[in-house]
C-alpha positions as CSV (number, residue, x, y, z in Angstrom):
1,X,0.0,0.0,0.0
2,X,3.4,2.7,0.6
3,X,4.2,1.7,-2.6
4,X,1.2,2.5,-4.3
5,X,0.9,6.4,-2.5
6,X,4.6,6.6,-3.5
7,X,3.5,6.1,-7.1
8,X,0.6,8.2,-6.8
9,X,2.8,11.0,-4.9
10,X,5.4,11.0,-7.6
11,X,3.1,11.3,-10.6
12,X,4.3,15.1,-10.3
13,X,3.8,18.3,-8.6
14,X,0.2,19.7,-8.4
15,X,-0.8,23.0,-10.4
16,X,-0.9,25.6,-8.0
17,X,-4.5,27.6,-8.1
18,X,-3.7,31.2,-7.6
19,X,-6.2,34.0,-6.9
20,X,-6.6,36.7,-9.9
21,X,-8.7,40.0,-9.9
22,X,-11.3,41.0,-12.2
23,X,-12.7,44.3,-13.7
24,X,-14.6,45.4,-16.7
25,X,-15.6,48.3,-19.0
26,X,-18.7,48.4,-21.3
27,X,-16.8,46.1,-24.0
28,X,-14.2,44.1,-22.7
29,X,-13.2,42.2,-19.3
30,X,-9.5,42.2,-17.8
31,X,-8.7,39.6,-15.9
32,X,-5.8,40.3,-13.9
33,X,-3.0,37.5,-12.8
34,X,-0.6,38.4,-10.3
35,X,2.5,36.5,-12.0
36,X,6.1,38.2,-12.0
37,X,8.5,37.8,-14.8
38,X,6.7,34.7,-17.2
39,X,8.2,34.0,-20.1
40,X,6.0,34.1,-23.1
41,X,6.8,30.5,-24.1
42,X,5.7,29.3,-20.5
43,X,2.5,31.1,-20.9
44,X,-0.4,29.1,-22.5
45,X,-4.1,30.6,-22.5
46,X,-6.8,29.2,-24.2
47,X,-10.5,31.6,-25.0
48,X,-13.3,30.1,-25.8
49,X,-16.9,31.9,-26.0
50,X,-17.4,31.0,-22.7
51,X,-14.8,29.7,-20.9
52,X,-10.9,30.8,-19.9
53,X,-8.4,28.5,-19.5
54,X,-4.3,29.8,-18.4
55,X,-1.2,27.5,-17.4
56,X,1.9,29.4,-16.4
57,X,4.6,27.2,-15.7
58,X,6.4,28.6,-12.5
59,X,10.6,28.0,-11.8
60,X,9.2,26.2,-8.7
61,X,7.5,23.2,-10.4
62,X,4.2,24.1,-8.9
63,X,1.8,25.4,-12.4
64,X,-0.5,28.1,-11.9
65,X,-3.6,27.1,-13.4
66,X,-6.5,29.1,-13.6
67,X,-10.4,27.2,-15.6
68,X,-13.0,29.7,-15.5
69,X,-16.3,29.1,-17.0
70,X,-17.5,32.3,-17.8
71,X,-20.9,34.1,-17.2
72,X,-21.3,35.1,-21.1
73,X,-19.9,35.0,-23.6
74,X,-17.1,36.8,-25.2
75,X,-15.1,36.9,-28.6
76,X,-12.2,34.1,-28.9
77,X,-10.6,35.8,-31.8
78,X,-10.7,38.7,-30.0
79,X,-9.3,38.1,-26.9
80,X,-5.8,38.8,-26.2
81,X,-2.8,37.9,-23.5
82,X,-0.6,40.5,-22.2
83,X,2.6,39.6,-20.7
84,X,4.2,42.0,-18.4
85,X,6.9,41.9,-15.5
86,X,4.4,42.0,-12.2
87,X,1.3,40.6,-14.2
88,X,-0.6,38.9,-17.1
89,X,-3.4,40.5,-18.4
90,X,-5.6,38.7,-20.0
91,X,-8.3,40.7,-22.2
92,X,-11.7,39.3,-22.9
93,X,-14.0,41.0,-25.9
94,X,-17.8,41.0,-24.8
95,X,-19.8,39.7,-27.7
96,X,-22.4,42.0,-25.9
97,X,-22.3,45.3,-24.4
98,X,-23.7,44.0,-21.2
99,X,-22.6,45.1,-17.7
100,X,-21.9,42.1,-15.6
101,X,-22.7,41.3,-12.2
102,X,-20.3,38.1,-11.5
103,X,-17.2,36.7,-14.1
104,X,-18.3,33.1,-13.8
105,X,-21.7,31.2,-13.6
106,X,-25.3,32.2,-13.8
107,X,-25.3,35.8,-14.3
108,X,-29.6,36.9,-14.5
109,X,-28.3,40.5,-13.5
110,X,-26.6,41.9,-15.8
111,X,-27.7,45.3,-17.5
112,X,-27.0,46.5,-21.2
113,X,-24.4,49.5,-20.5
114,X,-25.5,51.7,-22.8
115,X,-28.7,51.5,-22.0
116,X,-27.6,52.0,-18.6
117,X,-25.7,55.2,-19.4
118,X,-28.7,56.4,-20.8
119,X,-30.4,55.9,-17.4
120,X,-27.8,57.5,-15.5
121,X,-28.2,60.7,-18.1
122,X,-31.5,61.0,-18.2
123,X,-31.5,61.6,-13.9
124,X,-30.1,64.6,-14.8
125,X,-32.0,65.8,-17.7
126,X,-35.5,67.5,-17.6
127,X,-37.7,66.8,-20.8
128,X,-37.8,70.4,-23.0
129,X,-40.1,71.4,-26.3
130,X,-36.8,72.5,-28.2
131,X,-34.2,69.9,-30.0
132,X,-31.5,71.5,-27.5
133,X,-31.2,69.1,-25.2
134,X,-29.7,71.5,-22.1
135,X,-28.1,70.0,-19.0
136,X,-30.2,71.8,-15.9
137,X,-27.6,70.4,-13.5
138,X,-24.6,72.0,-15.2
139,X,-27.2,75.6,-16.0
140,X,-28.1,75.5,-12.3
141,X,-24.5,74.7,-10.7
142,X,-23.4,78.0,-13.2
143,X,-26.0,80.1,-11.8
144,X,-24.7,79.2,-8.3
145,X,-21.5,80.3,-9.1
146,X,-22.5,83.6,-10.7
147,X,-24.8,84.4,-7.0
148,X,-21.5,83.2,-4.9
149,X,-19.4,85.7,-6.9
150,X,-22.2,88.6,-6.6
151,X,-23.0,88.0,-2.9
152,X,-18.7,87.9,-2.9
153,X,-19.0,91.0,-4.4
154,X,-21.7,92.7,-2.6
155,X,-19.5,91.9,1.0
156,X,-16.4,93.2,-0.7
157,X,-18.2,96.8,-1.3
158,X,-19.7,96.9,1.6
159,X,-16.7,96.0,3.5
160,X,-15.1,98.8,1.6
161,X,-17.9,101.2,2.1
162,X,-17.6,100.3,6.1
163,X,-14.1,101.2,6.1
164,X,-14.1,104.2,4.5
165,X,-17.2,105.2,6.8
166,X,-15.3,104.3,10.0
167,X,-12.2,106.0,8.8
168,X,-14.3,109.7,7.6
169,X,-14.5,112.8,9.3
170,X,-17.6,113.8,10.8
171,X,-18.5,116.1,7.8
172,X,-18.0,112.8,5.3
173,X,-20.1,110.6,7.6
174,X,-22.4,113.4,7.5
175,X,-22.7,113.5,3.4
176,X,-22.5,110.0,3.3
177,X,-25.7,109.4,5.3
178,X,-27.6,112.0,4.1
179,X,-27.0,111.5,0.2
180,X,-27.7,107.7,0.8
181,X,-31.2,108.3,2.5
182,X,-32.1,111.1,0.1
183,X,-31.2,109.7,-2.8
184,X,-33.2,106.0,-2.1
185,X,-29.6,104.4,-2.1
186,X,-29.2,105.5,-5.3
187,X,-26.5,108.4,-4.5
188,X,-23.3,108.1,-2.2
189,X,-21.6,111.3,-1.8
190,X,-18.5,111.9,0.7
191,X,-18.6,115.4,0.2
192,X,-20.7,117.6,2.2
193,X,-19.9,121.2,1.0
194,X,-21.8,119.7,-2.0
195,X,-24.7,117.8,-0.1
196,X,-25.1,119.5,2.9
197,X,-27.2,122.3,1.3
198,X,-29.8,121.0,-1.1
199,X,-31.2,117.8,-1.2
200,X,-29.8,115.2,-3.1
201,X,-31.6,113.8,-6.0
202,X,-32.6,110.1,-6.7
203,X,-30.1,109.2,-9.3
204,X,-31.2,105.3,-10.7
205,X,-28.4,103.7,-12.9
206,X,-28.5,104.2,-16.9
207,X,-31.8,102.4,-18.3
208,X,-33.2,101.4,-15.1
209,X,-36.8,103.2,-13.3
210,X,-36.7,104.3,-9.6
211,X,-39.8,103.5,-8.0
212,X,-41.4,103.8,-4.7
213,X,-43.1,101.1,-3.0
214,X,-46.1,101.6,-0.7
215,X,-45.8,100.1,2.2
């Protein structure tokens, strides 16, 4: 019976079963093995529509072998092995733009990616009458910007306007108030020889109405 489990244990080393990473884009799938410095002529990968098998032969004696049996299928004469000094990529075509959910098995998940990109647009587009399709989220997001810079704006002037004030003589203070209150906010004058005797007159900006409300 020793003799026989010698026999048995000397039939040769077992392929070592190494663990690989996985990702994907809307056309292809990577799978990624974490093998340093294989030669090409110790590197055998076989694609089939749905199914991925690799041998690497390793200076150890112990072959990394890797049998997947893949969720769907891909495009054999499309596929393609990369060899590189930390890795081998291996490169699967999708025969359909599907988004996975799992590399192997049953796979009753999986989404068409274009279709799913179309989702993910839509969220953040409002139906409109014109052909233009506009982007609200990117019209809105500008119009936030433009109110940050005016209320930036707005506190820089008044900050200004506040210094100037506390820095004024009493005569400046003086023209400042009252051409400010006469004028509706429309005047700001700092000199009082001019203000001081006649009232100041509402002055609206070019192409713009002053009016009064009733309150």
């Amino acid at each position: 019976m020793s003799e026989n489990k010698e026999k048995e244990g000397s039939a040769g080393p077992p392929k070592l079963k190494q663990k690989y990473d996985w990702y994907q884009t809307d056309s292809t799938v990577v799978i990624t093995l974490l093998i340093k410095n294989s030669k090409k002529e110790d590197v055998q990968v076989d694609y089939t529509e749905r199914a991925v098998s690799a041998t690497i032969k390793q200076p150890s004696g112990n072959d990394f072998s890797l049998e997947l049996d893949l969720a769907h299928n891909v495009v054999p004469a499309k596929c393609t092995t990369k060899i590189m000094s930390m890795k081998i990529e291996l490169k699967l075509v999708k025969e359909e733009g599907l988004r996975w959910n799992k590399l192997e098995g049953e796979d009753t998940l999986a989404t068409n990616a274009a279709t799913e990109q179309d989702a993910q647009d839509i969220v953040h587009k409002y139906p409109t009458s014109s052909h233009v399709t506009r982007n609200w989220d990117k019209i809105g997001k500008e119009a936030e910007e433009e109110e940050k810079e005016k209320a930036e704006g707005e506190a820089a002037l008044n900050q200004l306007f506040q210094k100037i004030y506390g820095d004024a003589s009493d005569d400046v203070k003086k023209a400042m108030n009252k051409s400010f209150t006469e004028s509706g906010g429309t005047v700001l004058s700092t000199n009082w020889k001019e203000i001081g005797p006649q009232k100041t007159e509402i002055k609206p900006p070019d192409g713009m109405e002053y009016k009064k409300w009733d309150t």
